[in-house]
KOLKEDREN-924356 format. One line per 10 residues: number of its first residue (from 1); their letters; for each residue x, y, z of C-alpha. Coordinates in pm, whole numbers, plus 50000, padded with zeros to 5 digits. Example, Ala and Ser with C-alpha at 12.3 -4.5 7.8 and 13.67 -1.06 7.14 Angstrom:
1 = AS = 51230 49550 50780  51367 49894 50714
END
This chain:
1 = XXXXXXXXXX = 10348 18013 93627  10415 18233 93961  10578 18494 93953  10861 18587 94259  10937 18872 94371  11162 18905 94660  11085 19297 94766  11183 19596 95064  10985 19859 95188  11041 20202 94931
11 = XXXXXXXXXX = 11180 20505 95083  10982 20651 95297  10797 20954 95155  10840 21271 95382  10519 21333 95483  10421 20939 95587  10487 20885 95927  10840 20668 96025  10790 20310 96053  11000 20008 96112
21 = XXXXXXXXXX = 10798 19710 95991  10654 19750 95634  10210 19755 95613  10036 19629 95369  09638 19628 95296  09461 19397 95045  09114 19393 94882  08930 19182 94580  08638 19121 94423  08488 19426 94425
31 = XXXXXXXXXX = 08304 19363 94054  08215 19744 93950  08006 19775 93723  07761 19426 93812  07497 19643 93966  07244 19939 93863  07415 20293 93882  07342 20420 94248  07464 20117 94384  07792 20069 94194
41 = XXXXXXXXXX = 07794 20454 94213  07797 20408 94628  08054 20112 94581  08303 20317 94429  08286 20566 94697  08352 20322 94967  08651 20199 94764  08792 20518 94709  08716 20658 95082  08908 20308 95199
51 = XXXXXXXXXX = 09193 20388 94904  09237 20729 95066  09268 20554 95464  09527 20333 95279  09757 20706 95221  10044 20715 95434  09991 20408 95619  10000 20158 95348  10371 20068 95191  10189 19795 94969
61 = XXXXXXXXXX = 09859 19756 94844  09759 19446 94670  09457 19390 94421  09370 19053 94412  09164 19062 94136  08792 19140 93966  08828 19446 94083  08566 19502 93786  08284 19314 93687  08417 19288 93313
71 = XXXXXXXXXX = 08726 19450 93234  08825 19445 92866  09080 19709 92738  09164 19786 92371  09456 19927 92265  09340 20301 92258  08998 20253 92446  08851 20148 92805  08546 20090 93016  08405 20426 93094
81 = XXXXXXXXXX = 08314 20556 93424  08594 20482 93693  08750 20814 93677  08758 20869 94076  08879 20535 94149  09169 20598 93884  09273 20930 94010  09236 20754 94408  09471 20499 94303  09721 20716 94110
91 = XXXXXXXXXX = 09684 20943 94444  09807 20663 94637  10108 20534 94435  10239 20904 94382  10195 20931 94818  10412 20636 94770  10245 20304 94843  10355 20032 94585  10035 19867 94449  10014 19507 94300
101 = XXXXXXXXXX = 09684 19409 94071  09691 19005 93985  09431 18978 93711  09135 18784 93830  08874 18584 93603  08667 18871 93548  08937 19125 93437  09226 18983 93265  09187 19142 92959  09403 19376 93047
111 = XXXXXXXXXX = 09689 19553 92854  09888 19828 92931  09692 20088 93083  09715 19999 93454  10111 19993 93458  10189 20270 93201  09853 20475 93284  09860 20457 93657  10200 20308 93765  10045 20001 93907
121 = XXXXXXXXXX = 10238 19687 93884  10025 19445 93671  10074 19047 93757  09868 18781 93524  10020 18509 93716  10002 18417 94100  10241 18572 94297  10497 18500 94587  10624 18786 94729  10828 18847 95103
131 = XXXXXXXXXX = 10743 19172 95302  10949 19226 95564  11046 18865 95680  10715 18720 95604  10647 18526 95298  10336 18555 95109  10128 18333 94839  09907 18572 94678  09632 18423 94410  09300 18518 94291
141 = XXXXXXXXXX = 09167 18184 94371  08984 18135 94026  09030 17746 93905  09084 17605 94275  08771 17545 94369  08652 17175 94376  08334 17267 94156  08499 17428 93952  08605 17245 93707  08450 17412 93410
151 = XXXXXXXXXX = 08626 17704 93453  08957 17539 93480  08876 17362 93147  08758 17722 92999  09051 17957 93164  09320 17874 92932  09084 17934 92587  08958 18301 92768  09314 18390 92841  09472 18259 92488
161 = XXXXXXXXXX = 09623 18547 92376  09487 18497 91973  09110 18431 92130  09195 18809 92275  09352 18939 91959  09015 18779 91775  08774 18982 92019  08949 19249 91984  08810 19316 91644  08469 19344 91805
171 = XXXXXXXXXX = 08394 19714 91802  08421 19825 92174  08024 19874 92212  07968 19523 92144  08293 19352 92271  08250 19529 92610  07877 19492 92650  07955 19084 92559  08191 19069 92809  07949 19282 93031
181 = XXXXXXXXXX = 07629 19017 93013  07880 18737 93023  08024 18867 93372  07704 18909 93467  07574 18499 93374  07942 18424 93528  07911 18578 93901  07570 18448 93920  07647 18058 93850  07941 18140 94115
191 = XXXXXXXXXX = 07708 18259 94352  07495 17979 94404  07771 17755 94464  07839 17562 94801  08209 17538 94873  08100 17263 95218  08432 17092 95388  08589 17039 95063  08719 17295 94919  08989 17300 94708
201 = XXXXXXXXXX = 09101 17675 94769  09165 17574 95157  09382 17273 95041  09534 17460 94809  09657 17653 95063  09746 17364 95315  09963 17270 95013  10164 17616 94974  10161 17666 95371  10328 17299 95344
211 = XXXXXXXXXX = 10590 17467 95136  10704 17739 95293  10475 18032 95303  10350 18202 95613  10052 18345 95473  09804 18246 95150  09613 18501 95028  09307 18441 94800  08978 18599 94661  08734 18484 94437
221 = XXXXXXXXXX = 08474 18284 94690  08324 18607 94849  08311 18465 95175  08540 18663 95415  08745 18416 95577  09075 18374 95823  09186 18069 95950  09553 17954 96064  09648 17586 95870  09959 17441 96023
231 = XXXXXXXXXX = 10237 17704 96106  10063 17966 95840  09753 18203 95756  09513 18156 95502  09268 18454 95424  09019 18476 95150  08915 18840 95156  08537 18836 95059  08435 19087 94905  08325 19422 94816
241 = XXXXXXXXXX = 07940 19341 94691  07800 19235 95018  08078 19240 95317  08330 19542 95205  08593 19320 95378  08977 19375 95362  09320 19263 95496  09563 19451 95682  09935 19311 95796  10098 19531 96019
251 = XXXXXXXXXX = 10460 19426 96012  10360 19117 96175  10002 18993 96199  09751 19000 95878  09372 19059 95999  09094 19028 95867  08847 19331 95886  08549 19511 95713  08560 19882 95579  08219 20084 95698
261 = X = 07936 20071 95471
END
């Protein structure tokens, strides 16, 4: 299913600076929490130094997923430790910069707390969405890829919503540190793959370019890239474990560029 949302720049805050044409940044793959301390520690900061750039000049920001490593929430209880990215990215929404999170394959266990918590707007699906007069495909990527076929078999058993009722009854020391070792045996199978010339994420967005969309948005790979298919844009944004690369679309052109390390 995609979801469709036809949107206009909110009105503008008093303190952000008049513009015209709306701006919107986008980030992915980010995986907090796959590294030792100091190093997801340092992660985090870039992420919430970038979030804070993002403060009156951003009208959208979109999360295009495993923004964590393993994310599973309970009903009253989440992974610990992200305070400061929390309180960046309430910080932003309350300076008034809509943000978007599409659930990626390492956190879409996901309830309630983003939206009602944080006053994010939560997407499980792909997403088409128009900013300004430009049309967007936005999609984590996970299930496109040519070799990857076993996930696509596997993604609609993890996302069943009685196979996350049954883990729920895990206590939340054992369900999340599960989820945490099987994130871990996840992103390193991913990274030894070898997208070559085929890749199914490029034709898959040949195929929505084809249809109408200006520019096809995508994460999951971690390879930074930007390349212009037909009359359209197709970026995959990398990510934040090795490149601390990002998207920015200024009213009229999305780039492709990296955040300081």
């Amino acid at each position: 299913m995609v979801q469709s949302v036809q949107t206009a720049v909110q009105p503008e805050s008093p303190v952000r600076p008049l513009r015209f044409m709306p701006r919107a940044f986008f980030i992915s793959d980010a995986h907090l929490g796959l590294g030792d301390r100091e190093t997801e520690a340092a992660k985090e900061r870039r992420l919430v130094s970038f979030i804070g750039h993002c403060r009156g000049r951003a009208d959208f920001l979109f999360i295009l997923g495993d923004l964590f490593d393993a994310w599973f929430e309970y009903r009253t209880v989440i992974p610990k430790g992200y305070h400061r990215l929390f309180t960046a990215l309430e910080e932003l929404r309350e300076s008034g910069t809509v943000i978007h999170y599409l659930a990626g394959n390492h956190d879409f266990w996901m309830r309630d707390f983003f939206s009602a918590d944080l006053g994010i707007i939560h997407h499980r699906d792909p997403l088409a969405i128009s900013i300004g007069t430009t049309s967007f495909y936005l999609h984590h990527g996970d299930g496109l890829a040519t070799r990857d076929l076993g996930y696509a078999i596997l993604k609609p058993i993890l996302r069943n919503r009685l196979s996350v009722w049954l883990y729920t009854w895990l206590h939340p020391d054992i369900g999340i540190a599960l989820a945490r070792s099987s994130s871990r045996k996840s992103r390193g199978y991913t990274s030894t793959k070898e997208y070559g010339e085929t890749d199914g994420m490029r034709d898959f967005a040949r195929r929505q370019i084809e249809a109408g969309a200006d520019v096809v948005i995508m994460g999951h790979r971690h390879v930074p890239v930007r390349e212009e298919i037909g009359g359209g844009v197709y970026v995959n944004l990398g990510d934040w474990i090795e490149h601390n690369s990002y998207a920015e679309f200024d009213g009229t052109t999305i780039s492709l560029n990296t955040w300081p390390s």
